[in-house]
C-alpha positions as CSV (number, residue, x, y, z in Angstrom):
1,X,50.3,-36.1,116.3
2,X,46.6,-36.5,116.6
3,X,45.3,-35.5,119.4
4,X,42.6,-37.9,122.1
5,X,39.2,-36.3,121.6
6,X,38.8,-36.0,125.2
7,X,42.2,-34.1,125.9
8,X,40.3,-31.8,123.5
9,X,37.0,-31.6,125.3
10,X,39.0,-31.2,128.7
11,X,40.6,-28.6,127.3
12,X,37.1,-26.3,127.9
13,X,35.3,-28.3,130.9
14,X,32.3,-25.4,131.2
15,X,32.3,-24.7,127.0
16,X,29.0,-26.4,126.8
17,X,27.2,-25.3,130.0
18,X,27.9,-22.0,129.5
19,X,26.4,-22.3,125.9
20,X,23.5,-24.2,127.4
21,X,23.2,-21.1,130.0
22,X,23.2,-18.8,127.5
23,X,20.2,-20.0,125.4
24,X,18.2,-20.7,128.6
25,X,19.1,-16.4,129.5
26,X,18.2,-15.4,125.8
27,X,14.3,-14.3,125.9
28,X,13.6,-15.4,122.8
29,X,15.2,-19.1,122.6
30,X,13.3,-21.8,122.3
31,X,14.9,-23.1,125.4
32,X,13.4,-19.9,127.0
33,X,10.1,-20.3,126.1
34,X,7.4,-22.2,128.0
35,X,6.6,-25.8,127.1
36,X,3.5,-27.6,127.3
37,X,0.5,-28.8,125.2
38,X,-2.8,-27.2,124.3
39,X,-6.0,-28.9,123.6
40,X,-8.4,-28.3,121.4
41,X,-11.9,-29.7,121.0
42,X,-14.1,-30.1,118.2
43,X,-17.7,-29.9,117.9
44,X,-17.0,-31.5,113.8
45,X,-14.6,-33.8,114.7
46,X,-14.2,-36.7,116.8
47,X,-10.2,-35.9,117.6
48,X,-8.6,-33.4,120.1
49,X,-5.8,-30.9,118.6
50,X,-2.7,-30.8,120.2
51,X,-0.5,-27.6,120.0
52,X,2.8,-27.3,120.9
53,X,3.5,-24.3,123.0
54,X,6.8,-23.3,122.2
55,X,6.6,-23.8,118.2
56,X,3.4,-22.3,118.2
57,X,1.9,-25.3,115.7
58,X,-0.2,-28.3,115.4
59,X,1.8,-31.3,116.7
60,X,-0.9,-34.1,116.5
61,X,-4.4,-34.9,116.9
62,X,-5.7,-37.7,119.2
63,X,-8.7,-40.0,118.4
64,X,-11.8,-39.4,120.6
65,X,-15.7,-39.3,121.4
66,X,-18.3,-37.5,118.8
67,X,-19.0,-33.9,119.6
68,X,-15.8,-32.7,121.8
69,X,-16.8,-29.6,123.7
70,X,-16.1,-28.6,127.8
71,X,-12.7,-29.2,128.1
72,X,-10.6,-29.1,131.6
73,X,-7.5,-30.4,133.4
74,X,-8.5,-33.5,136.3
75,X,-7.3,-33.3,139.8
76,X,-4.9,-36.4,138.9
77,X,-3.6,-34.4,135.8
78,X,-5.6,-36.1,133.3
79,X,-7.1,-33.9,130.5
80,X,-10.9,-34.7,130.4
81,X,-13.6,-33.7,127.7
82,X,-17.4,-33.7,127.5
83,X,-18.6,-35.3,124.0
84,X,-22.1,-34.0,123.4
85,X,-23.1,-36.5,120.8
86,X,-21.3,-39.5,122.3
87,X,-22.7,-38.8,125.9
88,X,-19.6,-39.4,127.3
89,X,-16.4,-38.1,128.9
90,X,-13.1,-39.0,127.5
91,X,-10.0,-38.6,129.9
92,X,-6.6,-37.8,128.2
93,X,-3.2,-38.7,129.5
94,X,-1.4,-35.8,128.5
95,X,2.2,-38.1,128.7
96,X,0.9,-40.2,126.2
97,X,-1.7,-38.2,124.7
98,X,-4.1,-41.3,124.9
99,X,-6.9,-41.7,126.2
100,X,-7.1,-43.6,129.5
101,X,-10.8,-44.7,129.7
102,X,-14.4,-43.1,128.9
103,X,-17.2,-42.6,131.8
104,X,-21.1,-41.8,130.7
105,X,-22.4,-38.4,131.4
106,X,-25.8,-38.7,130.6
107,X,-28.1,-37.0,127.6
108,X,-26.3,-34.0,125.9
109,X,-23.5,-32.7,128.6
110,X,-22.8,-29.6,128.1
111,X,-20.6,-28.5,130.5
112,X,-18.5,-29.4,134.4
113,X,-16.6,-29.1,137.2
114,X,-15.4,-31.7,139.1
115,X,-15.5,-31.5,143.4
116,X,-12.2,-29.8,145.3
117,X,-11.4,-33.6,145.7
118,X,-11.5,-34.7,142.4
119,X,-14.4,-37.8,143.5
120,X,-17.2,-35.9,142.2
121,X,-18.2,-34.9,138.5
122,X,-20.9,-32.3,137.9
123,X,-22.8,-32.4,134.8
124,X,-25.2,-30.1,132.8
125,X,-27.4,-32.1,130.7
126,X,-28.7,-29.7,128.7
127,X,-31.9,-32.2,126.8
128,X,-33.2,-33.2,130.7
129,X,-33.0,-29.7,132.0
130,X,-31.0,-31.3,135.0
131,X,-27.0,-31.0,136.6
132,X,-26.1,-34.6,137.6
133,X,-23.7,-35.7,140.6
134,X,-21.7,-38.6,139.0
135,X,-18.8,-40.4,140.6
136,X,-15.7,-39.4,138.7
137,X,-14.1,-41.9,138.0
138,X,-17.4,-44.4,136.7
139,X,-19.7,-42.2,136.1
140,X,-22.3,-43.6,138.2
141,X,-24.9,-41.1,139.1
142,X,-25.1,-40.3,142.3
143,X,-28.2,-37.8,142.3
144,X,-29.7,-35.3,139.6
145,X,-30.9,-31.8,140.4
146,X,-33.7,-30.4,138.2
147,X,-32.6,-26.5,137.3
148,X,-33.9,-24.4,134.2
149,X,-34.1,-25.0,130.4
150,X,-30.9,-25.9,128.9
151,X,-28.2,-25.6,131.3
152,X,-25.1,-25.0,130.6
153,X,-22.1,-23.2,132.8
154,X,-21.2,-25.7,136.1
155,X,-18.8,-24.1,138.4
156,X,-18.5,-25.6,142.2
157,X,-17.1,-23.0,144.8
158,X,-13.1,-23.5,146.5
159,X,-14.7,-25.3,149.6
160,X,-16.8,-27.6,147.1
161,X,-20.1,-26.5,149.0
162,X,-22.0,-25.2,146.8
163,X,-22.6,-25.2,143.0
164,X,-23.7,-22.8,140.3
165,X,-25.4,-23.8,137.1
166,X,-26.9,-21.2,134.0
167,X,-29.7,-21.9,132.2
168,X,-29.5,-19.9,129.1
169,X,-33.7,-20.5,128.5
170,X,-34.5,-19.2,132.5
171,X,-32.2,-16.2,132.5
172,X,-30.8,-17.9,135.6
173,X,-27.8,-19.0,137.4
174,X,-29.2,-21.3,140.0
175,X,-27.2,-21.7,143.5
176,X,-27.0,-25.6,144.6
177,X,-26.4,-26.7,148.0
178,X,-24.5,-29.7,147.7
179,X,-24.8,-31.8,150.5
180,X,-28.5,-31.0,150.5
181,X,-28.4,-32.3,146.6
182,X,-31.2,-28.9,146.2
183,X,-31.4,-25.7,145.0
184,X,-31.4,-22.9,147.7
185,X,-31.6,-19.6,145.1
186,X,-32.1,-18.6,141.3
187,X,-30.4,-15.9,140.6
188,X,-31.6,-13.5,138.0
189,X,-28.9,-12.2,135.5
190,X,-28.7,-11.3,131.8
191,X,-30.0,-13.1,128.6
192,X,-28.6,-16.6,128.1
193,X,-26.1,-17.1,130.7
194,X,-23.3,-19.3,129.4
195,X,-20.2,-19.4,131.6
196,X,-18.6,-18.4,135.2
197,X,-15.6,-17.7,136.8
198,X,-14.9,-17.2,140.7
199,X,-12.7,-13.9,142.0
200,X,-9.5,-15.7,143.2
201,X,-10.9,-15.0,146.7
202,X,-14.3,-16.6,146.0
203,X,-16.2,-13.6,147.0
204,X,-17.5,-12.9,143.2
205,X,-18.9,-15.3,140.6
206,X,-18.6,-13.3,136.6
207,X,-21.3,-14.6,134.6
208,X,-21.3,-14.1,131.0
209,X,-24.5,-13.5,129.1
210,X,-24.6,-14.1,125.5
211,X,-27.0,-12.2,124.3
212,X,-27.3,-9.5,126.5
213,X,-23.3,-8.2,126.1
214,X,-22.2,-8.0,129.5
215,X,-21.6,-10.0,132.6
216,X,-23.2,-10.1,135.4
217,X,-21.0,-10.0,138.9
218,X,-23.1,-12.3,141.4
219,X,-22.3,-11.8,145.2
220,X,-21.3,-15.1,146.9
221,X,-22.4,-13.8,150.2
222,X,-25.6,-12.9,149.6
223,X,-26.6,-14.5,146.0
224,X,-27.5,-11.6,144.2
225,X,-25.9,-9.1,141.1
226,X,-24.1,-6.6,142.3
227,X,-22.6,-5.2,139.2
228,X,-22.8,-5.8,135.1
229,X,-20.0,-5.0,133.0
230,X,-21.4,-4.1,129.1
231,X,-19.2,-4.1,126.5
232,X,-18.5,-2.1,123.5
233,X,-16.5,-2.7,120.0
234,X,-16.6,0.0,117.8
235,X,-18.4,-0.9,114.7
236,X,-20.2,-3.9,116.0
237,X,-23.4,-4.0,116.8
238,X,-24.8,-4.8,120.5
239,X,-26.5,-8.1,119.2
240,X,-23.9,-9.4,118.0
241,X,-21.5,-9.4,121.0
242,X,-22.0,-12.6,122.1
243,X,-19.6,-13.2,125.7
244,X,-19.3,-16.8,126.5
245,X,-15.5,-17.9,127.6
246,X,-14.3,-16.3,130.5
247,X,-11.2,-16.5,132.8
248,X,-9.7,-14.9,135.7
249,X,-6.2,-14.1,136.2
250,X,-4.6,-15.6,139.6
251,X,-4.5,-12.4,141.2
252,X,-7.6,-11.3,140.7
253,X,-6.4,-8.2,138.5
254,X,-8.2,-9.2,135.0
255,X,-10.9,-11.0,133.5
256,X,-10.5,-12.0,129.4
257,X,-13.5,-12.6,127.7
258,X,-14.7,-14.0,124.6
259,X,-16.8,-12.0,122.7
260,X,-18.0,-14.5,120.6
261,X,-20.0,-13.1,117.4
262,X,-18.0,-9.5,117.8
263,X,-14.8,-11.3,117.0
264,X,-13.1,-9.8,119.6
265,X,-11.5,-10.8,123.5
266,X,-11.8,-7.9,126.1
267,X,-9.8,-7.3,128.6
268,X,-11.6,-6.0,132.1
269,X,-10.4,-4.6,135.2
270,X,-11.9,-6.4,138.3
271,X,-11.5,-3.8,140.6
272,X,-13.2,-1.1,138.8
273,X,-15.3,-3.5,136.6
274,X,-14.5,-1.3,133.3
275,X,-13.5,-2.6,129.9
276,X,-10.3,-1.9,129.6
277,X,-9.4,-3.3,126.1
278,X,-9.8,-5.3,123.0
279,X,-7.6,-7.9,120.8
280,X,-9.1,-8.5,117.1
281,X,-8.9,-12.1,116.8
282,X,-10.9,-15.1,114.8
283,X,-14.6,-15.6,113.8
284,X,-16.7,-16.3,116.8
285,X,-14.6,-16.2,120.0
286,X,-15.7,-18.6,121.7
287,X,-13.7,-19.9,125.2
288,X,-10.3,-18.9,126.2
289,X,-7.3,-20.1,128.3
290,X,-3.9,-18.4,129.8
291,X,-0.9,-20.3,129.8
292,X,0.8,-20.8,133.3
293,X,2.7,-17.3,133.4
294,X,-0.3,-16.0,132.6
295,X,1.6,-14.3,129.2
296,X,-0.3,-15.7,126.6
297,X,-3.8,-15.9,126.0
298,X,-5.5,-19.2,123.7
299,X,-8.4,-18.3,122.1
300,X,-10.9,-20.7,120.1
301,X,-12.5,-19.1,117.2
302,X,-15.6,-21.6,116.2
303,X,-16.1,-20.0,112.9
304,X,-12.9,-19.6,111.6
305,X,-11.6,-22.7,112.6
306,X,-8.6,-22.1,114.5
307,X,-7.0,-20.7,117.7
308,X,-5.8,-17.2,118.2
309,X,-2.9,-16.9,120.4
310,X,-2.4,-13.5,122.2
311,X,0.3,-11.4,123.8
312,X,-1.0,-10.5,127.1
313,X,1.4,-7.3,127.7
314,X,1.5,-6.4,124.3
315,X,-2.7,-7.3,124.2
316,X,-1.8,-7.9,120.7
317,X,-2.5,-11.4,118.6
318,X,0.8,-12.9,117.6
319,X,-0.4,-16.0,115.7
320,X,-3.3,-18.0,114.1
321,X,-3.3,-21.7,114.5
322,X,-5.9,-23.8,112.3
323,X,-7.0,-26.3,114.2
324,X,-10.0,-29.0,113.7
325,X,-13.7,-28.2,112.5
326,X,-15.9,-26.0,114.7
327,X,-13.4,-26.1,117.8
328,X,-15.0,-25.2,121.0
329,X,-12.9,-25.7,124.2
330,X,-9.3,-25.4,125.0
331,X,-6.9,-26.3,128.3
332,X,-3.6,-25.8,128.7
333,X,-1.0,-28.5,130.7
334,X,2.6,-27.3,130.9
């Protein structure tokens, strides 16, 4: 007598869940592993890269300004770039990886941050020698602030008070007050300053300098260097460790940096300011990105043309992902 499917089925009521619990327990399922989307800019072509994070390969591209390059996540969850050429921004729904809209930025951005809020957009434009205040979501300026020759890095402090720009020409990192829309202090550091990061607890901003080798750790208190951490990778050359990409873990514990031209990312204790190690990955490392957990590290190699993806505990590199022409920036939304 043939039996009705679902007397079958009733015969094991938790069959299926317990499979499901199973792969979900299993380190190495894909069910396991962390999903999202990274995105990739790209200085030679006028598309983003999408990776899938738990295959570890290009899943699409999606259409965009010329010139991608500063990359970041909005405070509504949009994914915004800053196109160089185009002298625009171009904001990213990451559900439907379209873009939702693009805003002006003003001759040759190079870099932003946008204001604890979200309202306000700060711009280096590097070909005016100025950081503009535009409103975030038209991109009418609100004021420009003249700072050094070519700036670059923008970072705004946790209480969105005050703003720090580099100028790689001046040497500088310049310390804007911004409800005063002025600067109150230039801040010497090392040759070519390129990008920040704050300690967790906002008591420390890292400053990368990319032709000097080292960072510069800047006071927040009192607006002056404190410390600089130099770098070292055996059988390179000084001049040709290049830092530029920097991040901070969420506790405070590491900083990863891009080492650019020495094809390298160091790892660096915060506390005692001290290389700690190195990951061999692409050709010109140029800006970095940890996943959520903070297990994996995304590194953009501009001169190989692809992203290196690193095993934080293991500091290991576990895969190479080609990716567009001359990629420059990368988030990560999960």
């Amino acid at each position: 007598m043939k039996k009705n499917p679902r007397e079958r089925s009733d015969r094991f009521p938790s069959l299926a869940l317990v499979l499901v619990l199973a792969a979900v327990s299993m380190p190495g399922s894909t069910v396991a592993q962390s999903r999202g989307t990274a995105y990739v800019t790209s200085e030679k072509d006028a598309a983003v890269t999408l990776i899938d994070l738990a295959s570890l390969s290009v899943k699409g591209t999606v259409a965009t300004c010329k010139r991608g390059r500063h990359i970041q996540r909005t405070r509504d969850g949009l994914v915004m770039l800053a196109c160089s050429e185009s002298n625009q921004a171009d904001r990213i729904d990451p559900a439907s990886n379209r873009s939702v809209g693009r805003i002006p930025l003003g001759q040759e951005p190079e870099a932003f941050d946008l204001s604890p809020d979200g309202k306000t957009l700060y711009v280096s434009n590097e070909d005016e020698g100025t950081v503009a205040f535009l409103d975030a979501s038209s991109g009418r300026e609100l004021r420009s602030v003249r700072v050094g020759q070519e700036p670059e890095g923008v970072k705004v402090s946790g209480d969105g008070k005050t703003l720090y720009v580099t100028s790689e020409v001046a040497g500088l990192v310049h310390v804007i007050d911004v409800e005063a829309g002025k600067v109150i202090k230039n801040v010497k550091v090392g040759q070519r300053p390129r990008r920040m990061a704050l300690t967790p607890n906002g008591q420390e901003l890292w400053v990368t300098n990319e032709l000097d080798a080292s960072i510069s750790i800047v006071s927040t208190a009192g607006h002056a260097v404190v410390a600089t951490v130099r770098f070292q990778v055996k059988g390179v050359r000084p001049q040709d460790i290049t830092p530029v990409g920097i991040q901070i873990s969420r506790d405070g514990s590491r900083a990863f940096v891009a080492l650019g031209r020495a094809n390298h990312v160091a790892f660096v204790d915060v506390a005692t300011r001290k290389q700690t190690g190195l990951v061999l990955v692409g050709r010109r490392a140029w800006n970095l990105a940890l996943d959520q957990a903070e297990s994996r590290l995304y590194v953009v190699n501009g001169l190989s043309d692809d992203v290196t993806v690193v095993d934080v505990a293991a500091a290991k590199a576990i895969k190479s992902i080609p990716v567009g022409r001359v990629p420059y920036g990368l988030v990560v939304v999960e």
